[in-house]
N, C-alpha and C positions, 0 to 999 in steps of 0.2 A: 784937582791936585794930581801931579805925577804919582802912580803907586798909591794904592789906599793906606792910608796910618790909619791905625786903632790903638787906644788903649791898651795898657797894661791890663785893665778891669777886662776889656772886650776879648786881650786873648786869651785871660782868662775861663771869660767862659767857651770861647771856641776849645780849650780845654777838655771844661767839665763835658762839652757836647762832644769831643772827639773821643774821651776814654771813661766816660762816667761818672758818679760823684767822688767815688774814695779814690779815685785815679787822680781828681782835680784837686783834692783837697792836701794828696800827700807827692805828688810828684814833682821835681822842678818845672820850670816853664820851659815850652815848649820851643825849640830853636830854627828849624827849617819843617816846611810839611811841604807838599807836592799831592794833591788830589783834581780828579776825572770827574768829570761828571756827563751823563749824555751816550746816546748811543744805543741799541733795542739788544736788551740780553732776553733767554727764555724766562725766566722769571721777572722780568720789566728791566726798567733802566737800568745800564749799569753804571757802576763809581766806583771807585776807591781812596783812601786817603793813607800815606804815608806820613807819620808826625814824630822826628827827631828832638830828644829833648836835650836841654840843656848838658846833662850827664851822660848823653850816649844812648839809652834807652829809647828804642822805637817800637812804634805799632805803624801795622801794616792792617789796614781792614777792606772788603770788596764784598761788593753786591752784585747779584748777575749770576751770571752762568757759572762764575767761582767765585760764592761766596765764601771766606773765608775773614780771619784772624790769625795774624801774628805774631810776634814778639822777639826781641831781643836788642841786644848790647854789639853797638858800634866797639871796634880795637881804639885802642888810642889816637893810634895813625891815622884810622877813618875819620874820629873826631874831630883831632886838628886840620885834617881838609876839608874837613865842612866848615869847619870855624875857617878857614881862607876862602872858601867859596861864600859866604855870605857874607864877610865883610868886602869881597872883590865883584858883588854883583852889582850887573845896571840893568838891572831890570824894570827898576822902577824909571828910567828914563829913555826904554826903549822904545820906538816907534811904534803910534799909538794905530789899531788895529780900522780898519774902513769896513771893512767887508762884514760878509753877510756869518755872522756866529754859527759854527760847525753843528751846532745843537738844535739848527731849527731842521735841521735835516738829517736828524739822527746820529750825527756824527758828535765829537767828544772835545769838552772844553776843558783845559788843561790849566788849574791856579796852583800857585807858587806864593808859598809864603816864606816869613824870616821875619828874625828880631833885630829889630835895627836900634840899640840903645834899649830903652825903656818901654820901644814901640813896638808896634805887629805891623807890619804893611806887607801885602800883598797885590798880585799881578794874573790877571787872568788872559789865558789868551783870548777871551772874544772881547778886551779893552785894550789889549800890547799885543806886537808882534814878540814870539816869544824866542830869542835867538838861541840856536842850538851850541853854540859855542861860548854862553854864560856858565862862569863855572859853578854856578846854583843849580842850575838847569842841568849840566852834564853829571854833578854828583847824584840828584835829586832821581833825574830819571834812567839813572845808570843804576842806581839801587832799585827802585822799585820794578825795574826790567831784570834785574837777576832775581828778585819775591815771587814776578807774578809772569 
């Protein structure tokens, strides 16, 4: 299948595993994320995950050399272009990826996710080319490059 679909149930609990139980239980669902994974930090792997909710409220989390947690509240403005950048993405139909996954050589895999309806589907780059001119992709990793 183009783009992984998941459940309503499943991004649920990608949820509860993204911000904990009382996070999962009382927060809206979640609307676009962008997380890393891969790559040799001094403390092991590093990663991060960026997880936009429904409401504007994001968390920002990294492992590695800047481990850290964030938090806060998208402007309205930021909102509604997110809300256009995830109904305006093709990511899920982008050109599906040949080569050898950045991660087998310490380098860093880049998934993208979004609510699409009722769904969670997501795009990683070691299965999509991941274009830099998606406007999922240019919100997602234009925020988490002013965080981190």
């Amino acid at each position: 299948m183009v783009g992984r679909l998941i459940s309503a149930g499943a991004a649920l609990a990608l949820a509860f595993a993204t911000c904990g139980p009382a996070a999962a239980l009382t927060d809206p669902s979640p609307l676009a994320s962008r997380s890393t994974t891969g790559g040799l930090c001094r403390a092991g792997p590093c990663a991060s995950r960026l997880v936009i909710r429904t409401n504007g409220t994001w968390t920002m989390t990294s492992t590695g050399a800047t481990a850290a947690r964030e938090k806060g509240t998208l402007t309205t403005r930021q909102l509604r272009q997110l809300r256009a950048a995830v109904a305006g993405t093709r990511l899920s139909s982008s050109t599906p990826f040949t080569g050898t996954c950045p991660t087998a050589y310490d380098g860093t895999e880049v998934t993208y996710g979004w609510r699409a309806g009722d769904a969670w589907r997501h795009v990683s780059s070691c299965e999509r080319v991941i274009p830099p001119a998606d406007p999922l992709v240019r919100f997602l990793a234009g925020m988490a490059g002013d965080l981190g």
